[in-house]
N, C-alpha and C positions, 0 to 999 in steps of 0.2 A: 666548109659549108655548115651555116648554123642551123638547127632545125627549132621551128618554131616554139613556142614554151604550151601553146594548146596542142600543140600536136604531140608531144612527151607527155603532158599531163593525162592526153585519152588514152596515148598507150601503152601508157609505164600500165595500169593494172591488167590488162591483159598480159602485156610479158610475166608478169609476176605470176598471174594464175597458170600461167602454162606451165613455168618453171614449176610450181609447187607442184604440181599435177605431175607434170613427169618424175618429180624428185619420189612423188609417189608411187609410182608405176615402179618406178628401181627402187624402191627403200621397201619392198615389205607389200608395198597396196596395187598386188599385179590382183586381189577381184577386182579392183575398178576398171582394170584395162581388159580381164577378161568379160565384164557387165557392157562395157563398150562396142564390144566384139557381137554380141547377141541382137546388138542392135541395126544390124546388115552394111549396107549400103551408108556411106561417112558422110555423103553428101544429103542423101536424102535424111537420115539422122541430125546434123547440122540444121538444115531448113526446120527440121520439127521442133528443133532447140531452140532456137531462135524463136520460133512462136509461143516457145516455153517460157521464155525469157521475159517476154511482155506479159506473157500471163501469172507471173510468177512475184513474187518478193526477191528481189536479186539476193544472193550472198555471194560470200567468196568461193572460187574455186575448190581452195582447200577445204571449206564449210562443208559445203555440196560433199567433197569427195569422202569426208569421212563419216558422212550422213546415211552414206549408202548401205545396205547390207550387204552381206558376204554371197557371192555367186549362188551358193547352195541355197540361201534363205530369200532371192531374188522375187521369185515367184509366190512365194507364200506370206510376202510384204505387199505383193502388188495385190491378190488377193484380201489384202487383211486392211487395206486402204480403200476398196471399194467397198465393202461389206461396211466401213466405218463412214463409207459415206465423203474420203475423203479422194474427191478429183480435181482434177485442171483443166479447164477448158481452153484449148490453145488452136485458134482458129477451129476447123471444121473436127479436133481431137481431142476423144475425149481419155485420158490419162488417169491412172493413178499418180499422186501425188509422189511415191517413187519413180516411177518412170518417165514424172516430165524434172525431177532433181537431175536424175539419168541425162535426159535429153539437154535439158538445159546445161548441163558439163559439156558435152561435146559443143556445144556452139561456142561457148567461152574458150575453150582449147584449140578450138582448129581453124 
């Protein structure tokens, strides 16, 4: 079976983002898997990512993933992002520009 050449070319970069993202999670970059974790429920996380996404500048997975801070400094980025004024409006959410980075990883990955 041949599979179409649009249908490999949408989903060769998502395979790729995932692979890099896991490759991450096992090589050293388990905060983004524990920053992941913080964020509840996968599904409803996804959905929010998703509207991250549209509201967002895309980049790569790997971009995003090393974008993020370290679990300890999570909070105090997300803080330091509103205070500068800098948010996301992604439907009826309003985000810190870290936590729609955040969000928008998990839709790319899952």
């Amino acid at each position: 079976m041949r599979l179409p050449r649009r249908f490999v070319l949408a989903a060769l970069p998502a395979g790729i983002g995932g692979w890099v993202v896991a490759r991450l999670w096992l090589g050293g970059g388990s905060d983004v898997q524990r920053l992941m974790r913080l964020l509840g429920d996968p599904e409803k996380a996804r959905a929010i990512g998703e509207a991250c996404l549209r509201a967002i500048d895309q980049a790569p997975a790997e971009e995003i993933a090393r974008s993020l801070p370290a679990e300890s400094d999570f909070r105090a980025s997300v803080r330091a992002d509103f205070a500068a004024g800098r948010i996301v409006l992604a439907d009826s959410w309003v985000l810190s520009a870290t936590e729609a980075r955040l969000y928008a990883l998990v839709a790319m990955t899952s």
